[in-house]
N, C-alpha and C positions, 0 to 999 in steps of 0.2 A: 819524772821518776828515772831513776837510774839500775844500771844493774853493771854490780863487784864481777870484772874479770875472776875466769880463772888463775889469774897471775896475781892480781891481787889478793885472792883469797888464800893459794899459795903463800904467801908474801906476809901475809896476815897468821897464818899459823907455825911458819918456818921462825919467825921472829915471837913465838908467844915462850918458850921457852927461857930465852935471855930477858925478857920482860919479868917474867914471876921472878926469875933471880934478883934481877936490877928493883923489885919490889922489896923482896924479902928482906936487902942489903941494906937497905935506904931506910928500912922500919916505916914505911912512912903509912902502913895500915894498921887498924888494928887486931888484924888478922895477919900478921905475918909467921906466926908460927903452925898457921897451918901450908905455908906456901910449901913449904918440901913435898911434904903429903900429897901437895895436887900436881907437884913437877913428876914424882917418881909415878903417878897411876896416871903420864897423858896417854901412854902407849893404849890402854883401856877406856878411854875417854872418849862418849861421842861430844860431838862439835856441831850445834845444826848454826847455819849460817845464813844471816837473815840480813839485808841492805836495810840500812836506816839513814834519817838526816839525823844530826844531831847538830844544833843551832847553825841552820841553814848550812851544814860540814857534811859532805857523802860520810859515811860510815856503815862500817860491817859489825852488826853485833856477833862475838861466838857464844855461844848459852851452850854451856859444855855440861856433861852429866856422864853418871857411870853404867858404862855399857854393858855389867852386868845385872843390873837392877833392874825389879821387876816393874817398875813405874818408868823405866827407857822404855819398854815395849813398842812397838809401832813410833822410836823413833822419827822415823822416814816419811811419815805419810802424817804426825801430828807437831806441833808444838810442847815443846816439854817445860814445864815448871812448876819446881816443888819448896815449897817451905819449908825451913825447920828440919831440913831434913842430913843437913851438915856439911861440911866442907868438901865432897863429891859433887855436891849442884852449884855451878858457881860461872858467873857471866864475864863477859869484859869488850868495850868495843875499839875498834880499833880504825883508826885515820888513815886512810891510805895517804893521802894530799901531804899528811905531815909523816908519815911514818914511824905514827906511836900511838899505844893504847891510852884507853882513859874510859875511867867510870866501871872499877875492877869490882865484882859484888862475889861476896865469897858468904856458903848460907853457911848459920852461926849453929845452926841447930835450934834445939828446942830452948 
């Protein structure tokens, strides 16, 4: 088992900005016209940050949600995830080893 430095987690969030861009640019989801929508509310965006493997690869998942909604609640102390509930809950993991994301989930709503 391992555990994401704070420098990596840093590293992980400092670079998620240029990532939804470099998403948004490339069209290469089908959700990229909500990518603006999620660049402009990161400032409001919690971020719980969970160590995963992902095919035997360290990885830091971010499961991002809006901090002011009432289902953030107890952020800190639970795991948050919601369905259906639109483009404010939305995940992505990220390689330290390679230093790039991958596996961007953006919720579609209902």
């Amino acid at each position: 088992m391992w555990n994401p430095s704070t420098n990596l987690v840093a590293e992980a969030i400092r670079r998620l900005p240029a990532y939804l861009q470099s998403v948004q640019t490339n069209g290469s989801a089908g959700y990229t016209n909500q990518l603006p929508g999620i660049r402009e509310r990161l400032p409001n965006t919690g971020c719980q940050i969970v160590r995963v493997t992902l095919e035997k690869r360290k990885a830091i998942l971010l499961n991002c949600f809006p901090l002011n909604h009432g289902f953030s609640k107890g952020w800190k102390q639970h795991f948050i995830k919601v369905y259906d509930g639109g483009s404010k809950w939305w995940s992505v993991v990220y390689l330290p080893d390679e230093k790039e994301f991958t596996r961007l989930r953006v919720d579609l709503g209902f």
